[in-house]
C-alpha positions as CSV (number, residue, x, y, z in Angstrom):
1,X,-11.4,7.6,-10.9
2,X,-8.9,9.1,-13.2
3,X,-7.6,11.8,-11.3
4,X,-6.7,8.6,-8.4
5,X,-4.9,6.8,-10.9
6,X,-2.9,10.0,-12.5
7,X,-2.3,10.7,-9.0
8,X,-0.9,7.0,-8.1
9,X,1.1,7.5,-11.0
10,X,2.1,10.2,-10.4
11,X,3.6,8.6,-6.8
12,X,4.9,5.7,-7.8
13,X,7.1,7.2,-10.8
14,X,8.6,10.1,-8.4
15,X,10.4,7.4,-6.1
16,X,11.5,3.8,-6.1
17,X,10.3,3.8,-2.2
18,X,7.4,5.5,-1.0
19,X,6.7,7.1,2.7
20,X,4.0,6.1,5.0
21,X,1.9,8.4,3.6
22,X,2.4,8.2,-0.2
23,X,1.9,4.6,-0.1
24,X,-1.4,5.3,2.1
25,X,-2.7,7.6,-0.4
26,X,-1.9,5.1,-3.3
27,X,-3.7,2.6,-1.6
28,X,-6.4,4.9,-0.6
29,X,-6.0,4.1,3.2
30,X,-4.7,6.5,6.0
31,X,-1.7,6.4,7.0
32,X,-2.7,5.4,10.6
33,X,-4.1,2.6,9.1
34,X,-0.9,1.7,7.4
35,X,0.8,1.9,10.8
36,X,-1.8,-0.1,12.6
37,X,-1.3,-2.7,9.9
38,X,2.4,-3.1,10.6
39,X,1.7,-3.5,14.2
40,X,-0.7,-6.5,13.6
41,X,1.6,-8.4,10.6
42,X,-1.3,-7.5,8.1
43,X,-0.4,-5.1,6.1
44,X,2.0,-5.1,2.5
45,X,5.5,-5.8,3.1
46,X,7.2,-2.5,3.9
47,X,11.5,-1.4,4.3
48,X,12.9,-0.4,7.4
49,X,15.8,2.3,6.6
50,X,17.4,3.0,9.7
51,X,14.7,4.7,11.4
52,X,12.7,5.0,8.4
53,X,9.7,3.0,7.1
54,X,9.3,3.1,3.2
55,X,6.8,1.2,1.0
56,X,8.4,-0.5,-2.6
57,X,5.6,-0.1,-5.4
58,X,6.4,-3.7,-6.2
59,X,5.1,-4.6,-2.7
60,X,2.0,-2.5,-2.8
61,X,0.9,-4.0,-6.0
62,X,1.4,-7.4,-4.6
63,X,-0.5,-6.9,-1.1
64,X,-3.4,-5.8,-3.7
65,X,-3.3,-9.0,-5.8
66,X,-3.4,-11.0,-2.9
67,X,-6.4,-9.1,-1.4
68,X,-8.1,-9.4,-4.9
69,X,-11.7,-11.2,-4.6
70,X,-14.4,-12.4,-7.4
71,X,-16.9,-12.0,-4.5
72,X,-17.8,-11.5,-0.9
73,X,-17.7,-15.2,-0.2
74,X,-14.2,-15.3,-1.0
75,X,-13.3,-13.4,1.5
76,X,-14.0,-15.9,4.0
77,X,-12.7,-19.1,2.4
């Protein structure tokens, strides 16, 4: 569990914006997953730059918090 969080840090201190794929890897999705998510409206929040799709930290953290459950029943509700 340590070496993921060095390695998120490690991320999220290199850029202010992160690639598909660096903000997969923080997340500990794929990045397909991260693409499908964007298709479907339910993934975090992401920045179109030009043709470019980059993931803020701030956002990342946020789409976490809200997916943050006490329990499975949760979920649901």
């Amino acid at each position: 569990m340590t070496h993921i969080a060095n390695d998120n840090r490690a991320i999220a201190s290199a850029r202010p914006v992160m690639s598909t794929k660096d903000a997969a890897r923080f997340l500990g999705v794929s990045h397909r997953t991260l693409e499908d998510w964007r298709l479907t409206n339910s993934g975090p929040r992401f920045v179109k730059l030009g043709r470019l799709v980059r993931y803020r930290l701030s956002d990342l953290q946020d789409y976490m918090d809200r997916n943050c459950f006490s329990h499975t029943g949760a979920v649901a509700a």
